[in-house]
Steps between C-alpha positions, in 0.01 A plus 500: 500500500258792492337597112544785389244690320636546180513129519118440512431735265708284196278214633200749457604566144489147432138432583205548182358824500156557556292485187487900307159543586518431854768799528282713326206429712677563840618801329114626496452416871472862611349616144134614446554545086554158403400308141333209661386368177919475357613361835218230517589402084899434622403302851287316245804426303679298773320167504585397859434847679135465323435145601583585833363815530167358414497217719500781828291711285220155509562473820219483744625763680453769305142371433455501096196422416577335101872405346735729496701409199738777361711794683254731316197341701725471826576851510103573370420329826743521761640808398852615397665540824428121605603370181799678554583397804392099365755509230767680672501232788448189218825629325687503888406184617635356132827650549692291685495069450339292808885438582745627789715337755414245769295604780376823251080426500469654184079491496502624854682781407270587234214424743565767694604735248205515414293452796766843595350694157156371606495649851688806358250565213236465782677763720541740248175650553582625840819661399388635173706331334475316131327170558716408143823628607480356849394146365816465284704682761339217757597233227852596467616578819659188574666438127810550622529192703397289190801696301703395819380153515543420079783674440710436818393142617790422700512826729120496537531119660750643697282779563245228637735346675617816716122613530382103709827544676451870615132483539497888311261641237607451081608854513787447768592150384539688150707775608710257685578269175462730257607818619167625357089445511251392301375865472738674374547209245134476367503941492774436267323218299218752454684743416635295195172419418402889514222467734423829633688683794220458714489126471890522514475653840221268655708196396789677676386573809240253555715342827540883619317630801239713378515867594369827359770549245386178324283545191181381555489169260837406695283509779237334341754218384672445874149445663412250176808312569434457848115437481579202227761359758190530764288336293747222484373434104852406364430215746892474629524342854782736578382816386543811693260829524706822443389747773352838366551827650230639681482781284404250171246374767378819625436668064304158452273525749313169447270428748423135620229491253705663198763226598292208518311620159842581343657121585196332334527713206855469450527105588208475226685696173845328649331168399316590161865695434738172595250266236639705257801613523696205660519229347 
């Protein structure tokens, strides 16, 4: 029988809430007047967000020449926005427990999550976009299938089960079992969460066919999602590529070099990213 919305969202209710200071700091995503100094004392407050902020923040990837040992050194160093968009993604990836139902690969799914906020934080750029807003829009655009997966095990086997049979994409096989997608399911889960509208719309429409009445970071977020399939670094036999309109392709406008230079970048911070943050 097909779920109804109203349905998911009383599961929704039931799962933690991100941590206060993580809503507050998505709240400053699109704010230049910011007390860094009072946001970095309250991530400091949350023991795991600071341990595992400061692991990426040591990470060779971002190069740090000494220790970095405190959120008021990280953000010293690295600067505010990349702490920001560190913490925000520790807190997502903690949200949910390494559990769903059978034939659910819950670290590939967080493998390309964020091999999908990688790519998009690397696209950005080119769309003049938020590199911070487009991560964690990159990172969440697939939540909705673990909220599908953890909260509705038996209809997402069955899911599974019609998707081998019929040889279709998630998006159909969802539809087809649960009268609804993972899309409009993980909009709604950010929307609890109070992510921004932005974000809200990227996870929405992240399966849409890009046109010019999409906002640029949904843009930004469909060709993510399809260059982390490409990439093939969830590292699922079965997995599909999305196509992308032409017009995505066309406001892009990578060259063979800017392609080749953006895959080795983004493989790169997808590794020093998944040391991290799955576990």
């Amino acid at each position: 029988m097909p779920i109804a919305i109203e349905d998911v969202v009383k599961h929704i209710r039931d799962l933690p809430s991100l941590p206060a200071v993580v809503i507050e700091l998505l709240s400053t995503m699109e704010q230049e007047d910011v007390d860094i100094h009072a946001l970095g004392a309250r991530i400091a407050l949350d023991q795991s967000l600071t341990a595992k902020t400061l692991r990426l923040a040591n990470s060779s990837f971002y190069g740090v020449q000494s220790k970095v040992t405190s959120i008021p050194q990280a953000i010293s160093v690295l600067g505010f926005r990349s702490i920001r968009t560190l913490v925000t993604a520790c807190a997502v990836t903690g949200s949910f427990p390494a559990s769903a139902c059978a034939g659910f690969h819950f670290q590939a799914f967080w493998r390309h999550s964020v091999a999908t906020g990688v790519c998009a934080q690397l696209l950005a750029r080119r769309l003049k976009v938020n590199p911070d807003s487009a991560f964690t829009a990159g990172l969440l655009h697939d939540i909705g299938a673990l909220v599908l997966a953890t909260r509705f095990p038996p209809q997402y086997a069955q899911m599974l089960a019609y998707r081998a049979q019929h040889d279709c994409s998630v998006v159909a096989a969802e539809q087809a079992i649960f009268g609804l997608d993972h899309a409009l399911v993980g909009s709604t889960l950010a929307g609890y969460w109070k992510f921004p509208l932005a974000m809200q719309s990227a996870v929405a429409g992240h399966h849409r066919d890009g046109d010019a009445a999409d906002a640029p970071l949904d843009l930004v977020v469909q060709a993510a999602n399809t260059l982390a399939h490409a990439l093939d670094l969830s590292e699922v036999e079965d997995d599909l590529v999305p196509a992308l309109s032409p017009h995505v392709w066309q406001l892009l406008a990578l060259s063979e070099a800017d392609s080749l230079a953006l895959f080795q970048e983004a493989e790169t911070t997808f590794h020093e990213m998944c040391q991290v943050l799955i576990t």
